[in-house]
Phi, psi and omega in degrees: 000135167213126206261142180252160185292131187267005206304146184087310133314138196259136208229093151283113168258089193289160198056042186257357170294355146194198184060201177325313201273340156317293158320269164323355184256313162299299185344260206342301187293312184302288202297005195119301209286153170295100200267113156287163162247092190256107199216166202248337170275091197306340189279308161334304188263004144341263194311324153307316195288297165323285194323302198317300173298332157316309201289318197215125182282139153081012162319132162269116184225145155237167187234143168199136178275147171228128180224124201276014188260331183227137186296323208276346170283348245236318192288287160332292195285334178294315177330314180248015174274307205296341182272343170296324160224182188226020171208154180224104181263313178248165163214101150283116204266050189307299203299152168194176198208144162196134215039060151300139151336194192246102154258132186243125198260193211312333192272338178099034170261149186277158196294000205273278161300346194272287180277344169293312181257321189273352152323311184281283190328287202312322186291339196262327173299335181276327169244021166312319163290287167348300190271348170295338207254018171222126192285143194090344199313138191239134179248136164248139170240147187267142176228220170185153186286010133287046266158343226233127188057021170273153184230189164235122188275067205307354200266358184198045186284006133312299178110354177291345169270006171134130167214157200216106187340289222274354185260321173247010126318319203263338194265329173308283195308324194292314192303302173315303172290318162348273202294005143278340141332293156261040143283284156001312175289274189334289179325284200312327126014296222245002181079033207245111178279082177217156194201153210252149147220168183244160162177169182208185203261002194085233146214125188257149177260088195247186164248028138323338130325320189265351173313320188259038182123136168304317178319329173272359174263022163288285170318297159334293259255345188260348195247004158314288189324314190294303183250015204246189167241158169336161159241051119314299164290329208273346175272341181324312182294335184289316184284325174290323178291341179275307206245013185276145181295340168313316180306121162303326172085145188095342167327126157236122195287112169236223159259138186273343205281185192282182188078327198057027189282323200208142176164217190245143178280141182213171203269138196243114187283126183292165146333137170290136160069024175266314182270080190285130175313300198278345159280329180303313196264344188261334172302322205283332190250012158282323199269325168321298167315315166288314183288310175097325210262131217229156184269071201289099210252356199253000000 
């Protein structure tokens, strides 16, 4: 491992006011770096941003609302990210929804896929000059072993032809890694010294979980803890994809244990035939086409 220093650096993290983007945000901030918190409940990430500076006195913690759900909200934080600062060295594309009922968010996207990917594009397009103009710069997209027997079903990404939670949960996460990859291709393409990697957490005992309803955590909430791992642990892959120096960029990063559910982080080879060229490129030029928002590689 050769880990680089982050002191100092400027850090975007979506969803971070708990779970996994919590956890990178306490790291990150102990080691140095100027952590945003981008998060769309601003009284939430208040209150994370506090604990953190409890924990480790003189951490640079920001708070900025993002709601991955709404474009012009989406739109609104690069914006004021980019007059706020004049670099961008890591961005963890993080925040996620899982299994909701059938939901559409402001654009009329279904929320899954609306706000897991097309946020994160929209958000990562927005800010490319900022990450083109700092050099070394790492986009992490969070992905999830629910990806693993997943498609992207373009003829019914809305969900108005039938929806089913947990098949367009797996079609979301599955979409996050495609584009990290293929960002990754496109950067490495244009000559751009910056690297996209994906990765994920295994299954971490988060409150991600409480997503699909309050009603599941009688049950849930004893068999998180029993079988699942910490999210101490579940963040180790998201920090090793921001900051081991070894990476190349196109990498996806997981848990070594079986399954890849619960371990130590290791560069994790996806399914045969997941990184499809022609799917890679027909996501990339539908989330253009949804987003309005196009990527200047040049």
């Amino acid at each position: 491992m050769a880990k680089q220093e982050v002191k100092d650096k400027k850090v975007i993290i979506t969803g971070a006011n708990s779970g996994i983007g919590y956890e990178a945000a306490k790291v990150l901030a102990e080691q140095g770096a100027h952590v945003v918190l981008a998060v769309r409940n601003e009284e939430r990430g208040n209150e994370a941003a506090q604990n953190i500076v409890k924990e480790h006195e003189g951490a640079n913690i920001s708070v900025m609302k993002l709601d991955l759900s709404d474009l012009a909200s989406v739109k609104e934080f690069a914006d004021a990210y980019k007059e706020g600062f004049d670099q961008l060295h890591i961005l963890i594309n993080n925040a996620g929804v899982m299994i909701p009922p059938y939901q559409k968010t402001k654009d009329g996207f279904e929320l899954q896929f609306g706000g897991n990917h097309l946020g994160h594009f929209a958000l990562t397009g927005h800010l490319l000059p900022m990450l083109k103009a700092t050099p070394s710069a790492r986009l992490v997209t969070l992905s999830s072993i629910a990806h693993r027997g997943a498609s992207i079903d373009f003829d019914n990404l809305d969900g108005s032809k039938g929806y089913k939670a947990m098949k367009f949960y797996g079609q979301s996460k599955l979409a996050n890694l495609l584009f990290a990859k293929e960002l990754d291709n496109r950067l490495k393409r244009a000559g751009i010294n910056a690297t996209s990697v994906a990765c994920h957490p295994g299954i971490a005992a988060t409150n991600l979980f409480k997503v699909g309803g309050e009603r599941m955590q009688p049950f849930l909430k004893p068999l998180l803890h029993k079988f699942f791992q910490a999210p101490e642990m579940g963040v180790l892959p998201t920090l090793y994809a921001a900051t081991e120096g070894t990476l190349k960029g196109g990498e996806y990063i997981g848990p070594d244990g079986r399954g890849n559910r619960k371990g130590n982080p290791t560069i994790e080879v996806p399914a045969k035939g997941v990184y499809d060229e022609k799917t890679m490129k027909k996501l990339w030029d539908v989330s253009e086409k949804l987003t309005g928002v196009m990527f200047d590689f040049s």
